[in-house]
N, C-alpha and C positions, 0 to 999 in steps of 0.2 A: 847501554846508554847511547843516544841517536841525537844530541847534541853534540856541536864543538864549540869550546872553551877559547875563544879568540882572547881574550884577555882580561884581569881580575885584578883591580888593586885590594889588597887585603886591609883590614884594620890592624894598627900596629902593634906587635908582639908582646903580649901579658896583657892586652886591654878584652875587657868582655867581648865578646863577641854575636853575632848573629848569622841567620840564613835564612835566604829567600827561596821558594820554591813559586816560579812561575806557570799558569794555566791559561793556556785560549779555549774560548768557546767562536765559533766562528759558522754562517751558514756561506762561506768561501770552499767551493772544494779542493781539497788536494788529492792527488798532484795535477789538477786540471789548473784551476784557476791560480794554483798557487804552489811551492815546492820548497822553500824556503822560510822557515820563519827566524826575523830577528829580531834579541832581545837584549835591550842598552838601556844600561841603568844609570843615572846622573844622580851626582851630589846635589845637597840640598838648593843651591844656585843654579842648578840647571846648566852651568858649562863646564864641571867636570865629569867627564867620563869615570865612571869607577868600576863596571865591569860588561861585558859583551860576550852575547853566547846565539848561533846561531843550531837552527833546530831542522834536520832534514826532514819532509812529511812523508809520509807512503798513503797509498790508496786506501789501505786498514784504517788509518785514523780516523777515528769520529770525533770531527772538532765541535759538531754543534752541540755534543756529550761534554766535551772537554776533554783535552791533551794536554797533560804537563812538559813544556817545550824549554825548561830551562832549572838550574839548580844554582843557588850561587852559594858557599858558605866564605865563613870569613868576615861578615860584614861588618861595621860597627852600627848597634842601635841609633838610629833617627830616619828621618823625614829624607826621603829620597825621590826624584820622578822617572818615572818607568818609558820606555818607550819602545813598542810591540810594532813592526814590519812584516807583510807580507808579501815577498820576492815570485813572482816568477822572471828566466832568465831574460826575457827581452825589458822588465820592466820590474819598479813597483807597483805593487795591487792596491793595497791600503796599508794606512796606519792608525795606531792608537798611542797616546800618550795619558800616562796618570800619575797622580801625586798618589804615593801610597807611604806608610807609615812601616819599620820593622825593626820589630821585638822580640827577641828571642826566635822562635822560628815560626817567620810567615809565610803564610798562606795566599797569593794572589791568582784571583781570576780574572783576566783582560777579556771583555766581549768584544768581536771586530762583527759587525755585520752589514751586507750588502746597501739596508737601507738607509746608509751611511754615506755611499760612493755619489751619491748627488747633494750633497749638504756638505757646505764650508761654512764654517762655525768663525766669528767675526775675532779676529787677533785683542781688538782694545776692549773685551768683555772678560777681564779674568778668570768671570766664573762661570763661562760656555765657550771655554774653547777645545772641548773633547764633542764627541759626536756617539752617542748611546743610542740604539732603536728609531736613527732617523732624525733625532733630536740635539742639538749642541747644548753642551751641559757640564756642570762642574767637572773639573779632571780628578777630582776626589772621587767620582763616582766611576770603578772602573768594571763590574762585574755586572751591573745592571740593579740591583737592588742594595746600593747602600741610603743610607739616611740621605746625601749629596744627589740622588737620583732622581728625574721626576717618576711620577704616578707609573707603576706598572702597568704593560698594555695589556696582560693575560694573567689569569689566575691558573689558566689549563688551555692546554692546546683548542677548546672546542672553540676561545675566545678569540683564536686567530684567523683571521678573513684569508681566504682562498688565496693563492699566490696571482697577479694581477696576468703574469705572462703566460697563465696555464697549466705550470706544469711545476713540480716542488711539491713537499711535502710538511705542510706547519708542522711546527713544537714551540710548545711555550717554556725557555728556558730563563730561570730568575727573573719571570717576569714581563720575556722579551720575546716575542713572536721571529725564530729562525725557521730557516725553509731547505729543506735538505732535499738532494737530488733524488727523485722519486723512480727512476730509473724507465721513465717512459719517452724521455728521447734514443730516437732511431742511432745505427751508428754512425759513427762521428758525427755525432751530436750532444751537447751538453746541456743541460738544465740550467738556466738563467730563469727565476722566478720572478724577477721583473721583466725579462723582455720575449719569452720565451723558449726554444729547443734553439742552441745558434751551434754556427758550426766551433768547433775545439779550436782551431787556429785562431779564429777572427773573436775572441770572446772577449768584451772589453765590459766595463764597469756601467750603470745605464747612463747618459741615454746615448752615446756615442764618444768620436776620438775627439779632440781639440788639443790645438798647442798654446794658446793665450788667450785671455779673457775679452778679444776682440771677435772671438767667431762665437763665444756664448750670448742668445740673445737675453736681454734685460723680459724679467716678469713682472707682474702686481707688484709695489714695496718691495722691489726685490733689485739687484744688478745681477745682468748673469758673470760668472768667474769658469774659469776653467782650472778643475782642483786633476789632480794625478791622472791628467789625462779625457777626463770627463767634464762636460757641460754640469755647472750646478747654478743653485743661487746663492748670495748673499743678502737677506732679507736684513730689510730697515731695520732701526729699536722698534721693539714694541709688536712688532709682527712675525708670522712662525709660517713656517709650508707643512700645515698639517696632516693635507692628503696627499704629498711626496709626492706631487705632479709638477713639472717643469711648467706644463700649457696654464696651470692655474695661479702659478706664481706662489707667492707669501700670503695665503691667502685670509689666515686670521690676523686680528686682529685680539692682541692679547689682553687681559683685563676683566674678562667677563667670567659668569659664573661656571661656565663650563671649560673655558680655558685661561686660567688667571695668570700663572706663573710660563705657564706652557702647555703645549699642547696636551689637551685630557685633564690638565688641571684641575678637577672637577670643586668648586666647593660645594662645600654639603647643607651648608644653610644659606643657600644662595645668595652669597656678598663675597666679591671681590672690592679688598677696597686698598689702597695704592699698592697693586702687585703683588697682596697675598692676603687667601682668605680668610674672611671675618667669621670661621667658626667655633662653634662651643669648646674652651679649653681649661674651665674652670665649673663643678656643679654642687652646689647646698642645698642637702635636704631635711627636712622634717619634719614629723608630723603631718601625713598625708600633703605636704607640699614637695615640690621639687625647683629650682632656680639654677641657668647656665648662665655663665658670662663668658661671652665670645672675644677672641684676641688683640682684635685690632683696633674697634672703635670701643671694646670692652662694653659694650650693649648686656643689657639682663633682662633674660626670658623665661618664663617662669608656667608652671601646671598644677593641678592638681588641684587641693581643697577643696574634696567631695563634701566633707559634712563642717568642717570649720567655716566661721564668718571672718567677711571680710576680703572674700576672691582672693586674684593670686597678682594684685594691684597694677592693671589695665584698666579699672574704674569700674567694673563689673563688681557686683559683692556676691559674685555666683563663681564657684568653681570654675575650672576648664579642663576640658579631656586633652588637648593641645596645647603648645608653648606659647605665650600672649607676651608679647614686649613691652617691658613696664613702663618706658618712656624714661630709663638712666640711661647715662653715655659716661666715660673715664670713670665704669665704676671699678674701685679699689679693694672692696672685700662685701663678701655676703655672709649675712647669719639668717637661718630659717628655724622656728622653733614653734611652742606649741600653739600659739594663737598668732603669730604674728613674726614679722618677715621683716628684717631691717638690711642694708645696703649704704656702704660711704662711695663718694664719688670725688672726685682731686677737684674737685670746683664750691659742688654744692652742700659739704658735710652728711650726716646722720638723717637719714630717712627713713620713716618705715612703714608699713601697712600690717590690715590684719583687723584682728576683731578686739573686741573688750578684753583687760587685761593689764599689759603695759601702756596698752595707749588707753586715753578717756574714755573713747568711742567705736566704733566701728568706721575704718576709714578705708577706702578703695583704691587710694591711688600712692603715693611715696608721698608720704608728711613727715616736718620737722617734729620732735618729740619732746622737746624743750632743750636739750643738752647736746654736744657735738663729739666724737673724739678726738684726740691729740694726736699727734704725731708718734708711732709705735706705739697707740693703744688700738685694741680690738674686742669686738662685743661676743660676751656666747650664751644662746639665747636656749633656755629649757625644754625640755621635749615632752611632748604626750599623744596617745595613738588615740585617733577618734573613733569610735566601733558607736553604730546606733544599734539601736533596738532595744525593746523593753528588758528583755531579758538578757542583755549581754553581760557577760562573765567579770564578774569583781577587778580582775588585774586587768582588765580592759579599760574601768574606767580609772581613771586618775586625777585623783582629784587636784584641787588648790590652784592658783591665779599664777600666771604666769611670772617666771624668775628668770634674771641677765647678768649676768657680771662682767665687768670691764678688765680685761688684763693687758698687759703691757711686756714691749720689747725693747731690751732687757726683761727678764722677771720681776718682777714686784710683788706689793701685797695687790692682792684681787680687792677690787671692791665691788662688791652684789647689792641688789634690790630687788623688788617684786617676793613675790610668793613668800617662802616664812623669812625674806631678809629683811623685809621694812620697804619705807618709802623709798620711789625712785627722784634721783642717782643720786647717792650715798655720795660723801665726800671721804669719808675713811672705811676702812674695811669692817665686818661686821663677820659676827660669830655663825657658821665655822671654820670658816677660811682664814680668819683674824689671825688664829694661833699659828696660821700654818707657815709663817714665812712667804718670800718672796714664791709666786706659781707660777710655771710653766705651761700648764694644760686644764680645763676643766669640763667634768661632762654635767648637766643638771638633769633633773626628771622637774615636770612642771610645776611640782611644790613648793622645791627648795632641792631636794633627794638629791645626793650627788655624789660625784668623787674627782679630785682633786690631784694632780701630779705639780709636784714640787721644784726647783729646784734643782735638788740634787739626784734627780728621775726617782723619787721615791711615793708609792698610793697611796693615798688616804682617802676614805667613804665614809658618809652619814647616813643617816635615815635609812630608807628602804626596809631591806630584810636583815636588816642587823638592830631593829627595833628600835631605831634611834640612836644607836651612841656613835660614836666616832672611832671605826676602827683602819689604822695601818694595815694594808696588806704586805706584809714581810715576806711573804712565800714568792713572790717576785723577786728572784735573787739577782737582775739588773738593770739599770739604768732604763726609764718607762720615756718615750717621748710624747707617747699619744694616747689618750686615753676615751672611751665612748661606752656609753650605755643604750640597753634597749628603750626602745619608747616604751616598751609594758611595764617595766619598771623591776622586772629580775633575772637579770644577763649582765654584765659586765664584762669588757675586755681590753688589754692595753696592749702598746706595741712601742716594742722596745729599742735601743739603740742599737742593736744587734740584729735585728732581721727579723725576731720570734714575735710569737703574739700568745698572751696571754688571758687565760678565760676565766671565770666564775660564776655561781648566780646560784638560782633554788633546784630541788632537784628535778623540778617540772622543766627544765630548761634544759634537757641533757642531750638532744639535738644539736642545741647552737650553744654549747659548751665546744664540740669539733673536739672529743676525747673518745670516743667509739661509744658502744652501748651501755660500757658498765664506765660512768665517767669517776668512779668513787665518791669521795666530800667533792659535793659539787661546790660548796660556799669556801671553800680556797684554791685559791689559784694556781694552774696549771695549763703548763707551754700545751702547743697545738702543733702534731707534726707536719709542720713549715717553717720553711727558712727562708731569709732575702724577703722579706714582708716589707716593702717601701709605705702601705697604707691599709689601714682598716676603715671599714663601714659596716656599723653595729644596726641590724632593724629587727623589728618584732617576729620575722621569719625568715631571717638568714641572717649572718656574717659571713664577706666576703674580703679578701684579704687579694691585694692588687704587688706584685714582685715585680723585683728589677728589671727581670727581662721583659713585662708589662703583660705576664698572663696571670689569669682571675682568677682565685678561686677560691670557692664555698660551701659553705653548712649551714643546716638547719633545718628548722618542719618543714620548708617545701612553700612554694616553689625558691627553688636557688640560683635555678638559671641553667641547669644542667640537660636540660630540656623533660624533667619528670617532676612531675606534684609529689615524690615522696622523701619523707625524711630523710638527710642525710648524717652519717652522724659524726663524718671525716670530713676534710674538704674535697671537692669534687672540680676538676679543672671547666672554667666556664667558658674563655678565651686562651687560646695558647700564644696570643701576643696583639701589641696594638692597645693596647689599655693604659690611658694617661691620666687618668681620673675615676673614684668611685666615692657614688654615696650615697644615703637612705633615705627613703621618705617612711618609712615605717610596715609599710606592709607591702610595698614596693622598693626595687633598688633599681640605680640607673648606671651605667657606667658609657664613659665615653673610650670609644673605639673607631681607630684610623679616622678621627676627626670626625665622626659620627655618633649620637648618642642612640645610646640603646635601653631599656628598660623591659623591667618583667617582673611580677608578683602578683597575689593573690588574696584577698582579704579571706582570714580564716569563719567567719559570719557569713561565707557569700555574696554579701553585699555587693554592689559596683564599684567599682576605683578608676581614676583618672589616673593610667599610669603615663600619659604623653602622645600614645598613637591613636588617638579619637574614638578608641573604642572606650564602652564602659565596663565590663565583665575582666580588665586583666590580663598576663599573659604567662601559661606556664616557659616556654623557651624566649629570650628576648626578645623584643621586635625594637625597630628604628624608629624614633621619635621624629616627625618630618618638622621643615624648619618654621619659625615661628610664623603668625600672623599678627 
């Protein structure tokens, strides 16, 4: 062990305890640029000291790898601030300071990097006063990639631009472009990848010495400061030194679509709107439709409807291959169903578009419907898959007029209309949802066909392939929060309060059942080997099942998204992370990832489909859906 233990207050004796294990990543070298590292941990106030360990480095360490420079046990669980020094004997080099949290035994990695030593990070901004990749930024974020971080600059070293002084050697580490000494300065000479080969005595942090923020000169939006020795700036609000040049100053201006929050910022449906972007974080789909609602001005944009009337309500009654802006703003919730696409907004109540059906007529743009909802009520609108051609296959077509049910939070009784419930809107609940008690969840097929979660998370189904009567799925032995049908009209699957997801349907369906080849009775219900299932999305050729840590994944005929046209008959990982949202349009699915939507499927007819990215033939692996027009 190559630390010393300067001093350690422990938690007091019989109380739980914890321990931290400290890590730097650093492209500083040691023992050149640095020889010492120390590491001072502070109680939750920031002015007690609780323990101090200091780390001697050798030449062997590869910090831009990472070196664990510190162990502490003893601690008591909570919120503690970390603060990471790097000594050489005539000086300090840099520091870092982070808010880190410790439970049971933590794990921390501290990044200190060079493109740090010209950036002083403004004291009265609490939430940029650490310095990451060049950037001042939450002290939450102390490794490079936590959720508190901005946008990482590298996915892989090939993403990192050439070191500016010539000589270093990128790696992209959590995200973060370091530059390790590449071993092409002469001797006594060292690698400085911002300034050059300098000599090993005279090696200072860029762009030279200063004693006080009188000899730094001022840039664009910027003053200059003199932080540990070096010339930096201190940029206005609102302005960033993007390209870590002193001569060009603070030279963005933050706000726009490529730098909103910060540097690289990037939005992805190009709106910045007051300091963070306006992208898709919410998507309804249905029946050959697809609809996002973005976060900030909560805008809805919407695709698809290749063969349904009615467009996708931009005032066209024509489909779209791309995302068309319906013209809501403060909208509050979306339902997309088999003929028609309804949306609330905190201003203007219940609107909807779409073709004949629930509405009188064919209407193109967002019209009132005669009725509004209430306060924790919500509409869910029936599904059905559109497939043309003369000869298209029986479960394809689906018959009957579209159906809606109103439900409410709290639980309540549902009340339905359209398709086999009667006129719309019902003022009491109507058969078969009548008998069922207060409901939680419901999925419809475009007739009426449905099924029903309760309550007391318990299924109930009608119609379909149970010939009409009303049967209880009891083989679900717990609590169901969510439940969705295919748009073909024989699949079924719930997802439960527990992480599982549950499947059934006819034996034609033993694909997107996700129970392997021989699914057994496929008409009762049976877990799917997965756990931690936060969301299901049910479509005519995949089920895809979105987990906690926000990777995707799915079954069915194909395509699923796994980059192959073929049946799968297990789930199949789509995304390994990044996924905040998923959901169906019936023969296409879309999910959004790292703020960007993506979609892929394939109509089993051949046909064309608007799945979002302006082509019309579909897509077997996802493609990005570009932002709206």
């Amino acid at each position: 062990m190559r630390w010393w233990c300067l001093f350690v207050l422990l938690a007091g004796c019989g109380s739980e305890t914890a321990s931290l294990v400290v890590q730097v990543r650093s492209d500083y070298a040691a023992p050149v640029d640095f020889d010492v590292v120390e590491v001072t941990l502070f109680g939750a106030d920031s002015s007690v000291v609780v323990a101090q360990t200091e780390y001697l480095a050798r030449s062997t360490d590869d910090f831009v790898a990472g070196v664990t420079v510190s162990e502490v046990d003893g601690l008591a669980p909570g919120r503690y601030e970390l603060r990471v020094r790097l000594f050489r004997p005539d000086r300090r080099v840099t520091a870092r300071r982070a808010v880190i949290q410790v439970d049971a035994a933590a794990v921390v990695t501290v990044l200190l990097t060079r493109s740090c030593a010209a950036v002083r990070c403004p004291d009265a901004d609490p939430a940029r006063t650490a310095c990451v990749g060049g950037r001042c930024v939450d002290p939450a974020c102390a490794a490079g990639d936590e959720a508190a971080c901005p946008p990482p600059d590298c996915a892989a070293t090939a993403d990192c631009p050439a070191p500016p002084g010539g000589c270093g050697e990128p790696r992209c580490e959590v995200g973060r472009c370091l530059y390790a000494d590449d071993g092409t300065c002469g001797d006594g000479l060292v690698c400085d990848p911002f300034q050059g080969c300098v000599d090993q005595e005279t090696l200072r942090p860029v762009p030279g010495p200063c004693v006080d923020d009188a000899q730094c000169p001022a840039g664009a939006n910027a003053a200059g400061v003199c932080a540990d020795g070096a010339c930096a700036l201190a940029c206005e609000a609102g302005f960033e030194d993007c390209d870590r040049d002193l001569a060009t100053g603070c030279e963005v201006a933050l706000g726009s679509p490529e730098h909103c929050r910060a540097c690289g910022d990037r939005c992805a449906w190009g709106s910045c709107v007051e300091g963070a972007c306006d992208d898709p974080v919410e998507l309804a789909g249905g029946s050959d439709r697809m609809c996002a609602r973005t976060s900030v001005s909560r805008s809805l944009a919407c695709w698809g409807a290749r063969f349904s009337g009615g467009g996708v309500g931009d005032g066209d009654p024509v489909g779209k291959s791309v995302p068309r802006w319906v013209g809501l703003r403060d909208v509050t919730s979306v339902a997309v169903g088999a003929d028609v696409a309804c949306a609330t907004t905190s201003d203007a109540g219940l609107r909807c578009w779409g073709s004949q059906g629930l509405l009188p007529a064919d209407v193109h743009v967002p019209t009132p419907i005669g009725f509004d909802l209430a306060a924790g009520e919500r509409l869910h609108l029936g599904q059905a898959e559109y497939i043309v051609g003369l000869f298209a296959p029986l479960p394809y077509r689906l018959s009957g007029s579209s159906s809606a049910c109103v439900l409410t939070d709290p639980p309540a009784l549902a009340r339905c209309f359209g398709g086999g419930f009667g006129a719309a809107p019902p003022t009491e609940p109507v058969a078969p949802l009548g008998g069922l008690g207060p409901v939680l969840d419901v999925a419809m097929l475009r007739g009426g066909d449905g099924c029903a979660v309760t309550a007391d998370g318990s299924v109930t189904c009608w119609g379909g392939f149970y010939g009409g009567a009303t049967v209880a799925l009891d083989a679900i032995d717990e609590p169901v929060v969510d439940v969705e049908l295919s748009q073909r009209g024989y699949l079924g699957c719930a997802q439960t309060a527990t992480g599982r997801v549950h499947c059934w349907g006819e034996a034609r369906a033993a694909a997107l059942l996700g129970r392997g080849r021989d699914p057994g009775d496929a008409r009762t219900p049976a877990p799917v080997d997965l756990a931690d299932v936060e969301q299901i999305a049910v479509g005519g050729e995949a089920v895809c099942a979105r987990r906690v840590d926000g990777s995707l994944w799915c079954w069915g005929t194909g395509p699923v998204g796994d980059g192959t046209a073929d049946a799968t008959y297990v789930p199949q990982p789509v995304f390994d992370a990044g996924v905040t949202d998923v959901s169906s349009a019936g023969a296409f699915t879309c999910a959004i990832v790292d703020g960007e939507v993506a979609c892929w499927g394939r109509r089993p007819d051949g046909e064309s489909i608007f799945i979002g990215d302006g082509t019309l033939d579909g897509s077997v692996p996802p493609r990005v859906v570009p932002p709206p027009t």
